[in-house]
N, C-alpha and C positions, 0 to 999 in steps of 0.2 A: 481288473475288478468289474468292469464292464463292458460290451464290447463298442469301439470306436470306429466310427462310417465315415470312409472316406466319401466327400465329395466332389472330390476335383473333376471327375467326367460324369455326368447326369444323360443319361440317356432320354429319346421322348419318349419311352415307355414307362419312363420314372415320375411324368408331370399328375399331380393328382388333382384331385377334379375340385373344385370350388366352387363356394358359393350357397342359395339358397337352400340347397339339398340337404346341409347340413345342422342339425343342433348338436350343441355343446353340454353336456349337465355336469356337475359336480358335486355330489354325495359327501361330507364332512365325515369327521370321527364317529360324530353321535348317529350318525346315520347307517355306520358299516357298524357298531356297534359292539352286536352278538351276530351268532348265525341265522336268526331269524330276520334280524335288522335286513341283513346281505341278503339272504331271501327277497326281500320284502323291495331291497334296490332292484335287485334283478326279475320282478316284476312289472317293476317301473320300468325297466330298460327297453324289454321283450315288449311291453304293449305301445313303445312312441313309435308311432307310425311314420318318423321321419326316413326316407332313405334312408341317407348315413347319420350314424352316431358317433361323437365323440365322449366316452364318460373320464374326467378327472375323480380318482379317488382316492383320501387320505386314508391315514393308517387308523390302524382300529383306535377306539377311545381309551387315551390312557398310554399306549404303547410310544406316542413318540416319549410321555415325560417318561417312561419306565427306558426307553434308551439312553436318553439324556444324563439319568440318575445312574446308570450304568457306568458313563464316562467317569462320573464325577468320581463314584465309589474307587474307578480302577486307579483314578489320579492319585486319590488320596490313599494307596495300598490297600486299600478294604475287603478283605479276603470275600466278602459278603457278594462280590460283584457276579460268582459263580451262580450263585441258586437265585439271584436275578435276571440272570440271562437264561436260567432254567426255567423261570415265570413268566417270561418274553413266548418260551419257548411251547411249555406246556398251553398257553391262550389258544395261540395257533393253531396247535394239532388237535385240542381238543373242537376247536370252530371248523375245522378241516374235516373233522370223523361226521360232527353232523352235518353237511354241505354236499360233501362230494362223495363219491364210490366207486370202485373199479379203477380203469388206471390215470382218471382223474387225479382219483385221492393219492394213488401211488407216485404217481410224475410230481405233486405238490408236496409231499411228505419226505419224496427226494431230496428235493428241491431248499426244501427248509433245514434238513438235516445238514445240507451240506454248507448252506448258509451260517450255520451254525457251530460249525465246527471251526469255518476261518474265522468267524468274529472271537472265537475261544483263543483262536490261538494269535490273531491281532490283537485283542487286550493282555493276554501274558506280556506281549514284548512293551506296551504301555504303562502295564504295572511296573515293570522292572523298572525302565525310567522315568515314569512319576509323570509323565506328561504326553498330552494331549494335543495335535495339532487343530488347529479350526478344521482344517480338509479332510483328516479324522476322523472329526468327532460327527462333520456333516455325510461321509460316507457313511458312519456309523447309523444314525436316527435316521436315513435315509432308508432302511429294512425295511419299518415299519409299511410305507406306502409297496413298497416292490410284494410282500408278501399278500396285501390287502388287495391289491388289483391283480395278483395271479391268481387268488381264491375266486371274485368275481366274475371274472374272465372264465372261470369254469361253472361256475354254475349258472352265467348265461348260457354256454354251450351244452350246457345239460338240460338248458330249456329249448334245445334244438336252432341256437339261434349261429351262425358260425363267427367269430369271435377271436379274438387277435389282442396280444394285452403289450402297451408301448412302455419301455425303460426309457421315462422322458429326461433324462441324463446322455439320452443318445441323441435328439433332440432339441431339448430348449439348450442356446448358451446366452451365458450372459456375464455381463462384467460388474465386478464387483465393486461399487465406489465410496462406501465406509463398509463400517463392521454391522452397519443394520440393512443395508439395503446394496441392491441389484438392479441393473437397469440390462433390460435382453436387447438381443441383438437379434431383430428381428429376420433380419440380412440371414444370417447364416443361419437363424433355425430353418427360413423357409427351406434353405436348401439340404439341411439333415431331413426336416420331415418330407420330400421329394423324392432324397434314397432312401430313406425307413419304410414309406408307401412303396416304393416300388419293387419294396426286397419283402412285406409283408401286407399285400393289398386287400384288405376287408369294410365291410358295412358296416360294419362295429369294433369299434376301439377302444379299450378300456386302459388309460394310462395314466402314472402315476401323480402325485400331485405332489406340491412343494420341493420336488427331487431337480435338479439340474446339470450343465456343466459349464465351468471357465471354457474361452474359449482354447487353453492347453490340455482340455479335455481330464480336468481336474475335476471330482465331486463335488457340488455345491449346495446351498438350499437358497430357496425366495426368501426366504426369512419371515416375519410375522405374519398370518393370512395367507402363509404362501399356497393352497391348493387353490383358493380364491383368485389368487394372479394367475397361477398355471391356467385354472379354464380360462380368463381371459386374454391370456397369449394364445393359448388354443385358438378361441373364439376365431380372432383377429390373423392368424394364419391360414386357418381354412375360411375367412370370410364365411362366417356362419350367419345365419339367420336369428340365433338369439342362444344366448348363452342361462342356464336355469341352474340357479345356486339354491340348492335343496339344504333345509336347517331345520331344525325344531320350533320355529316361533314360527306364528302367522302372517308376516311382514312388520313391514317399518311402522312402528306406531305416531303420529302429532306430537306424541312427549312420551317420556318415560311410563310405564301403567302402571309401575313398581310406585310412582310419584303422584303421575295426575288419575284417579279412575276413570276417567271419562273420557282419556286418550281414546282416540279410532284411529284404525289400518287406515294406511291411504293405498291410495289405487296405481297411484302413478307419482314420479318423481323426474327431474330432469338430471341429465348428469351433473351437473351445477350444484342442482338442492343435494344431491348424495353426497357428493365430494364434499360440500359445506357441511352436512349434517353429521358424515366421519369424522372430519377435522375436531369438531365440538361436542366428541364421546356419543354418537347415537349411534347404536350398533344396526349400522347397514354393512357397507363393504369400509373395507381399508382404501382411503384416496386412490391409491397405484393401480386399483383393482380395475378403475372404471376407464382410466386413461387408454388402454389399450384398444376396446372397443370403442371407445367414444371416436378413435381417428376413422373407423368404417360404418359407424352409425349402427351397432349391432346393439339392442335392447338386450339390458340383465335382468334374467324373472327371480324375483327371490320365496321361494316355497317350502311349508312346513310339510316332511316327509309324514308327521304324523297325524295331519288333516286334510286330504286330498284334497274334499270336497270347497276348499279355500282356494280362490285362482292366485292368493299372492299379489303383492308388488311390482310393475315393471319399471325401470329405470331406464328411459330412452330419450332421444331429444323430441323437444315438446312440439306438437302440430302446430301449422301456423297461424290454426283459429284455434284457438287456447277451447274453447268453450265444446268441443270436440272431446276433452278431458273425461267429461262426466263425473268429474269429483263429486263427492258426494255433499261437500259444502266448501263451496267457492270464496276463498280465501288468500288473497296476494300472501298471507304466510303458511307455506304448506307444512312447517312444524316448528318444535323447538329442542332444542338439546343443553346439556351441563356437562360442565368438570368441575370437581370440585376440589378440595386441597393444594387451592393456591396460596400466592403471597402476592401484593401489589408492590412496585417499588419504584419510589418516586424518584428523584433524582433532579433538586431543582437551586434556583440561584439565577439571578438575573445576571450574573457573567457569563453565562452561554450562550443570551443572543447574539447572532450575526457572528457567531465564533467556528469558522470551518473545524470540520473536523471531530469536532464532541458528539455527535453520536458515534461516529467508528469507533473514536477510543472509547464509548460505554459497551459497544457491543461486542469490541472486541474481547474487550477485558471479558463480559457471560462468556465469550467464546471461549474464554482461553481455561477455564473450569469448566468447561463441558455442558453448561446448561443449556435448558430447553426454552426458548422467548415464545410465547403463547401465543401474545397478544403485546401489541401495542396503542397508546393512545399517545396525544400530543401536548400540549401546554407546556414545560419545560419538558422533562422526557417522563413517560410514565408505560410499566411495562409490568405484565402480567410472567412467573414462572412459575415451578411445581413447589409447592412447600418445602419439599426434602433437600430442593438447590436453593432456598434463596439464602442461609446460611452464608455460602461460597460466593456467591455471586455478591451480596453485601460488602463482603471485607475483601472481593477485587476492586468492586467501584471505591471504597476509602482507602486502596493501597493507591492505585492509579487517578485517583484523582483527589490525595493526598495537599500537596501541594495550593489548591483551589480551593480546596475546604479550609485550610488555613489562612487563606488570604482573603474567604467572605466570598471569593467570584462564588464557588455553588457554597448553598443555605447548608444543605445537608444531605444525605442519602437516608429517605423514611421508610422503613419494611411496615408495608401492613399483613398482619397475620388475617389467615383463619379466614379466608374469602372464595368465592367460587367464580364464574361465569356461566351467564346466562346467554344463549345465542339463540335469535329469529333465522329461522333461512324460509327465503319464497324466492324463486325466480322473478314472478310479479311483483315482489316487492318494487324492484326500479322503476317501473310506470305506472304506480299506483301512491298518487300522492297520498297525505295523510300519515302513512303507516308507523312511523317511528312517534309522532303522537301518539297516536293508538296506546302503542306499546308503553310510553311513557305516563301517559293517563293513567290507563291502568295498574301501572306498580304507583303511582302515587297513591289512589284512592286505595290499593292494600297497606300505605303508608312503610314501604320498602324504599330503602336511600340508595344512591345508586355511586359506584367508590369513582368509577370509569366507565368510558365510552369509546367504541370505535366503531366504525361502519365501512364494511370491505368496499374496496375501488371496483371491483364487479357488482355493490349492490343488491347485492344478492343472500345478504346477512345483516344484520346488526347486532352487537356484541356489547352486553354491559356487564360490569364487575358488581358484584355486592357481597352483603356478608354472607358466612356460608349458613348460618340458619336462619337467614328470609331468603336461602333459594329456591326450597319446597312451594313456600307462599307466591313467591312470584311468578315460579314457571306456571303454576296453577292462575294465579290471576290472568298473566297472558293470554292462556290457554284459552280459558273462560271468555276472556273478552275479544278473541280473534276471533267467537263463533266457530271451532274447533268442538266444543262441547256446552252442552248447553250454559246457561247464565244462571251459577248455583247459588243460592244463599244460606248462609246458617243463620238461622231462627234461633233467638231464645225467647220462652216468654216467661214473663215474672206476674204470678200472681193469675193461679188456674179456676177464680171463683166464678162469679158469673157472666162478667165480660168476658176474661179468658176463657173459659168452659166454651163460648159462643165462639170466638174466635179460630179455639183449636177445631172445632166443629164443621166451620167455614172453611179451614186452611186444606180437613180433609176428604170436603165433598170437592172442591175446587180444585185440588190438586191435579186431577190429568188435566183441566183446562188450561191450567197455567203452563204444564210442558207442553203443549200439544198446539194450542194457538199462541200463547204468548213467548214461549222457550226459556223461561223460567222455571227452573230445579228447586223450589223451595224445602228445606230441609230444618225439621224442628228438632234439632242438637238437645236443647236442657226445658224445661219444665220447674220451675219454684214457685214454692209459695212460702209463707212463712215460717213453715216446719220443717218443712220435706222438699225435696227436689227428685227428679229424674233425670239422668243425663246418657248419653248416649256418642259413640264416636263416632254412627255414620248415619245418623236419623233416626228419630223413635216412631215407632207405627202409630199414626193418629185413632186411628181404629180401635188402638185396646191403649190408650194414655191413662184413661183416668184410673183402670187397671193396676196399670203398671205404676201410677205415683202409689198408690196405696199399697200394693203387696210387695215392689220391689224400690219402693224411695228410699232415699238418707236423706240425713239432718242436713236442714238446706245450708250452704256455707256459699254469700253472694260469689266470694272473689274466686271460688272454686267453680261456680257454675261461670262466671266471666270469662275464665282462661279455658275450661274447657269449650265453650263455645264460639270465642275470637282466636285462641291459640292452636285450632287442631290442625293447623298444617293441611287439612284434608278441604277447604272449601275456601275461598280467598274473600268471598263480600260476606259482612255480617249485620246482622238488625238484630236489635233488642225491641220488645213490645213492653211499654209497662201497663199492664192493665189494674194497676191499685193506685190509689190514694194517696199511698204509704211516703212519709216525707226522707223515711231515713231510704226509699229505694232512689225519692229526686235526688238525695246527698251524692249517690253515685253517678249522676249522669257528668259533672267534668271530666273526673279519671277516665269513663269508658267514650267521651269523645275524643280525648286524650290521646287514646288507644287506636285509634280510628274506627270503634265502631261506630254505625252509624243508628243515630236512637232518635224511635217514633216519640255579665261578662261571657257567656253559649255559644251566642252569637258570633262574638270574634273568635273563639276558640274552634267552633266550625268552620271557619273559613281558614286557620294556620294548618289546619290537620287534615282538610279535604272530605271532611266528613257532613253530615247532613239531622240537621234535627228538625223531625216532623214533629208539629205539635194539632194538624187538622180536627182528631180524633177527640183532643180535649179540647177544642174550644167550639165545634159543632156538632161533636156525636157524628163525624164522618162526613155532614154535608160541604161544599166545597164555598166556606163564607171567606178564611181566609187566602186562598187561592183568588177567589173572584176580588176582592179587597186591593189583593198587590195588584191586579191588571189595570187599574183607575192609576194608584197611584204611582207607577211605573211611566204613565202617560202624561204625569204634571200636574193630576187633581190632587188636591186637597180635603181631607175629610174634617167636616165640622162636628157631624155629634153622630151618635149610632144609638138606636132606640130598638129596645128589645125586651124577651123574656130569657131571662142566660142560663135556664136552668128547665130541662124537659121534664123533672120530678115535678117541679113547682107548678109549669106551666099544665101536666096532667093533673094536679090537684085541684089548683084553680078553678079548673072545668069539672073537673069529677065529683067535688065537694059542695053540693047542694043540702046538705042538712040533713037527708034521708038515714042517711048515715054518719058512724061517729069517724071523726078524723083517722082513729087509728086503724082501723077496718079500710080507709083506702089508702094509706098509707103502704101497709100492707097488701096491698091489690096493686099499687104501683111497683112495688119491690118485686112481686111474682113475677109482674109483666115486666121485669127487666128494667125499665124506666132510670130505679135510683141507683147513686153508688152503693158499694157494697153493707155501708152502715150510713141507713136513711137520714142519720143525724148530722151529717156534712151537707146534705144536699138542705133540712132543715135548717140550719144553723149559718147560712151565706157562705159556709165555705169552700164549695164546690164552682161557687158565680165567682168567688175574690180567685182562684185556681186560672179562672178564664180568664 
C-alpha cells in the first residue's frame, strides 16, 4: 500500500540538517479548498524566504467526511457507495485540469486513476462482508491528504520552486493507546525521516497531514486535529524555528465574538494559557498539539490565510520580563472560554469522610460507562460531565453505591441539569493576588449564582459551574471587568421630556469622552415615555432619538422595555435613569433592584442583590449634598438640623417675582429655563420638596 524504509543502517549522508533553517506551515481543509485556494497556498509557500520548508497539508474541504461516508455506505451494502467514490473522484480531476498542465497534470491524473481503481476494488471485498477494519477504514480517508499534497507539491514546482511531496505514513509512527488518540514515537520517526531525506533531499517539502503508521507499519491516523499534530511533530523533529497554523479566523480571540462583541485578538499566549484555553472549548489548538513543540521551545503562529495583512497569534513560552509582551491591555487574565451542555453531579453523605477509597469507587464506576469527568470540585465529591452521559453515570453511582444509600452513610446522588462552565485562564494569574475576586465580584454584581468551583493546581485557570443561561451574561461580565473590553453599560431611560431630552443630549455630546478618558461604553438600549418607547439590541444613535421615538416608537410596555434592557445577554452592567415624577415608575423600582439593575425597605434590598440606588439627582439637581453629608457622618458626626430652600423652582421664584410681573408669566419663564418638573404644580404644590 505504501512503501516501507528500512532503517536499520543510516548512512552519514542520510543525517539531515536541523534547526533554525527551518519553518514548518500547515494549510487546513478550508485553505487547500478549491484550486485557487491551493494557488493562493503556493504563493505563500514560493515567497517564505525561509531556507528550508516544511509544509503539512490536509485533504481538500469536505473530502475526508465524503471518505468516511464512503466506509459507512460500503458497511451497510449501499450500492450508492460507487458514484460517491466517483464524487471523491471527479473533485480532484476537476481541481487537477485547473492547477497543473503537461506532464504535471498527466503523472497526477495517473496517479489518481490508479488510486482509484484499488479503492474500487478494496470496497467490493468490504461490501461483500459488511465490515470495515479501523486499519481500513484509516488507510482508506487517508487519500484525501496523499492526493492534496501531490497536487501542491506540483504547482509549487510549477512556480519553479524544486519540491519533493513526503507519504508521512513512511515517517511518523506512533502507538496507539485508545481508540481516540496516538502518542508518536519520536525515536523511530527521527530515524524514518533520516532515510526519507536521504533518499529524497529537498528545500521544500510538502507532506501529508493526519496520515501515519503503527509501528508494524500498519496505516494509521492522529485522530481529531490530526494535521495540527503532524506539523508539530514535524516541527519538533526538524527542530524548527516556528511552526505557522494557517486557518481562516484572525487568531485566538479573549472570549468567544460569537458571545462577547468586544472580544480582541491577543497577541501572544503561553503554552500553558493554549493548553488551558483548548481544554475549556476555545478554539486554539487541540492540547497534544502544543506538547510537542513546547519540549524544544519552538513558537506556534496561528494565521488567517484570508487576511494577510493580520500577523496572528503566537504561542511560545513567555519572556522573562513579561512586560516585553506588549499586550495590548495588561491583564493577569489573558481570556476566557465555555462548554456548555453540562450536568453537575453531586454525590454527598457525611459517611464518606475519612472513608479510603470512595472516590475510586465513584470514578471508577464514570469509568466503567465510558464517561468524560470535566471538571472536578471538592466538598463531598462534586463533578462536572456532558449532559448526554450523566444519565449512565447517575444510575452507576446508585448501582455501586447502592448499599450506602440505603444505610443514610451517602445523602443521595443530585444531577443538576442544564449548566455550563465558565473558565479564566492567565498564566499571571498565579502572582497576581486579587484575581479570583475580581472574577467573583463581578458575576455577583451581574447577579449570576455560581453551582461549583475549582481552580487548577498550576493556577493558571479558575473554573466555575453555572447555569447554562447566565453563561452569556457572565463570560461578558468577566470580560468587561478584566479590562479585556471596555466597561459597557446599558442605559435605559424613562421619561424623554425635559430632563430626559437634556440628559440624552448630554449622554451624546460626551460620549467619545467617556470611552476615550474614562473607558466607559455607555450604551442607550430603550427610551420610554408614557406612550411610546424605543428600544434597540445594541444602542440607539443619540443623534436621531428623538426621531426615531416618533416615527419608529411602540406602545411603551415597562416590563418589555426592562427585560429588553437588563436581559439582552449583550452588555452585563445595567442603569435605569428615571427622569419623571411618575409614582407608578417609583412602584417599579423593588422588582428592578430585585433584578440587579442598578437604579439612579431599598435600602436593604440593595445591599442582598449587590445593586446600587442613586438618589443625588433628586435630592440636589446633581450637586453633591448627599455624597458630602455621608463623609461627616461616616466620621462620628451628628447632624442636628439642615436649613434650606429644597426646591430650585421655588427658590427661582422667590427672586424672580417682584410684582413687575404676574406669577404666571414667571412661572412660565421658570418651566422654559428648565428649572421645574415637568408639571409646574408639584413643584407649586410641596410635592417635589416632601420627594426630597
Amino acid at each position: 500500500m505504501f512503501t516501507d524504509i528500512s532503517v536499520d543502517k543510516l548512512t552519514e549522508e542520510a543525517q539531515i540538517p536541523k534547526g533554525q533553517m527551518w519553518s514548518v506551515h500547515k494549510f487546513g481543509g478550508t485553505c487547500v479548498g478549491t484550486s485557487q485556494r491551493i494557488k493562493n497556498v503556493g504563493e505563500i509557500i514560493v515567497n517564505d524566504d525561509t531556507e528550508r520548508k516544511l509544509i503539512v497539508v490536509s485533504a481538500m474541504s469536505k473530502v475526508t467526511d465524503m471518505m468516511y461516508d464512503l466506509i459507512c455506505k460500503v458497511q451497510s451494502r449501499n450500492d450508492s457507495y460507487l458514484s460517491a467514490l466517483d464524487a471523491v473522484f471527479e473533485k480532484h480531476q476537476l481541481t487537477a485540469h485547473d492547477l497543473l498542465d503537461g506532464d504535471e497534470l498527466a503523472g497526477f491524473l495517473s496517479r489518481l486513476h490508479h488510486d482509484i481503481n484499488n479503492l474500487k476494488a478494496m470496497l467490493r471485498a468490504i461490501y461483500i462482508a459488511g465490515h470495515a477494519t479501523e486499519s481500513f477504514t484509516d488507510f482508506v480517508v487517508g487519500h484525501g491528504e496523499l492526493w492534496s499534497a501531490q497536487m501542491l507539491a506540483a504547482v509549487v514546482r510549477k512556480n519553479g520552486i524544486d519540491c519533493k511531496w513526503m507519504d508521512t505514513r513512511e515517517v511518523l509512527i506512533v502507538n496507539p493507546t485508545n481508540p481516540n488518540q496516538v502518542d508518536p514515537d519520536f525515536s523511530e520517526s527521527e530515524k524514518r525521516l533520516e532515510k526519507w531525506f536521504s533518499q529524497s533531499p529537498s528545500n521544500t517539502i510538502i507532506a501529508t497531514g493526519f496520515i501515519a503508521s503503527t509501528p508494524d507499519s500498519i496505516p494509521t491516523t492522529l485522530k481529531r486535529d490530526g494535521s495540527d499534530f503532524s506539523a508539530a511533530i514535524m516541527g519538533a523533529l526538524l527542530r524548527a524555528y516556528q511552526v505557522t497554523i494557517w486557518t481562516d479566523v484572525d487568531g485566538v480571540y479573549s472570549a468567544d465574538p460569537r458571545k462577547v462583541s468586544e472580544a480582541v485578538i491577543l497577541r501572544t499566549l503561553s503554552y500553558q494559557e493554549a493548553w488551558e484555553m483548548s481544554y475549556f472549548g476555545a478554539n486554539v489548538l487541540h492540547p497534544r498539539t502544543i506538547i510537542p513543540v513546547m519540549r524544544y521551545d519552538i513558537p506556534i503562529v496561528i494565521r488567517n490565510i484570508f487576511n494577510l495583512s493580520v500577523p496572528g497569534i503566537m504561542i511560545c513560552r513567555p519572556p522573562v520580563d513579561e512586560n516585553e509582551d506588549e499586550q495590548i491591555i495588561d491583564s493577569p487574565v489573558k481570556g476566557f472560554a465555555t462548554i456548555d451542555n453540562l450536568a453537575l453531579v453531586n454525590v454527598e453523605g457525611t459517611g464518606m469522610a475519612g472513608v479510603p477509597g470512595t472516590a475510586n469507587a465513584i470514578f471508577g464506576a464514570v469509568k466503567d460507562v465510558g464517561a468524560n469527568v470535566i471538571m472536578i470540585s471538592q466538598h463531598s465529591v462534586c463533578f462536572a460531565v456532558p449532559e448526554k452521559e450523566v444519565k449512565a453515570v447517575a444510575e452507576a453511582l446508585e448501582s455501586r453505591f447502592r448499599e450506602a444509600l440505603n444505610a443514610g452513610r451517602l445523602s443521595q446522588v443530585a444531577i443538576v441539569p442544564n449548566c455550563s462552565i465558565l473558565a479564566a485562564v492567565g498564566q499571571k494569574m498565579a502572582s497576581t493576588p486579587g484575581v479570583s475576586a475580581t472574577l467573583f465580584n463581578a458575576l455577583a454584581k451581574a447577579n449570576i449564582n455560581i453551582r461549583a468551583i475549582a481552580h487548577g493546581c498550576s493556577e493558571y485557570n479558575i473554573t466555575v459551574v453555572l447555569k447554562r443561561e447566565d453563561c452569556i451574561g457572565a463570560l461578558r461580565a468577566v470580560h468587561s471587568r478584566c479590562y479585556l473590553s471596555r466597561t459597557t453599560i446599558a442605559m435605559g431611560i424613562i421619561g424623554p421630556g425635559l430632563i430626559g431630552a437634556t440628559l440624552l443630549d448630554q449622554l451624546r455630546d460626551q460620549a467619545a469622552v467617556l470611552k476615550e478618558d474614562f473607558n466607559i461604553d455607555l450604551r442607550v438600549m430603550g427610551i420610554t415615555g408614557s406612550r411610546t418607547m424605543v428600544l434597540s439590541d445594541t444602542g440607539i444613535d443619540l443623534s436621531t432619538w428623538r426621531e426615531l421615538l416618533k416615527e419608529k416608537g411602540e406602545v411603551a410596555d415597562v416590563e418589555k422595555f426592562t427585560q429588553l434592557v437588563h436581559g439582552n445577554h449583550f452588555i452585563p452592567n445595567t442603569v435605569l435613569v428615571d427622569c419623571t415624577a411618575d409614582s407608578n415608575v417609583a412602584s417599579c423600582y423593588h422588582d428592578w433592584l430585585r433584578r440587579g439593575i442598578h437604579y439612579l425597605k431599598l435600602r436593604s434590598l440593595q445591599w442582598k442583590s449587590y445593586t446600587h440606588y442613586f438618589y443625588e439627582a433628586t435630592v440636589g439637581a446633581g450637586l453633591p449634598i448627599i455624597s458630602t453629608l455621608r463623609g461627616p457622618l461616616e466620621a462620628g458626626d451628628h447632624i442636628l438640623r439642615i436649613e434650606g430652600i429644597f426646591s430650585g423652582t421655588l427658590s427661582y421664584l422667590f427672586n424672580s417675582f417682584v410684582g413687575a410681573r404676574s406669577f404666571s408669566e414667571v412661572v412660565a419663564e421658570a418651566k422654559e429655563a428648565g428649572y421645574t418638573e415637568p408639571d409646574p404644580r408639584d413643584d407649586l404644590s410641596g410635592a417635589d420638596v416632601a420627594r426630597k
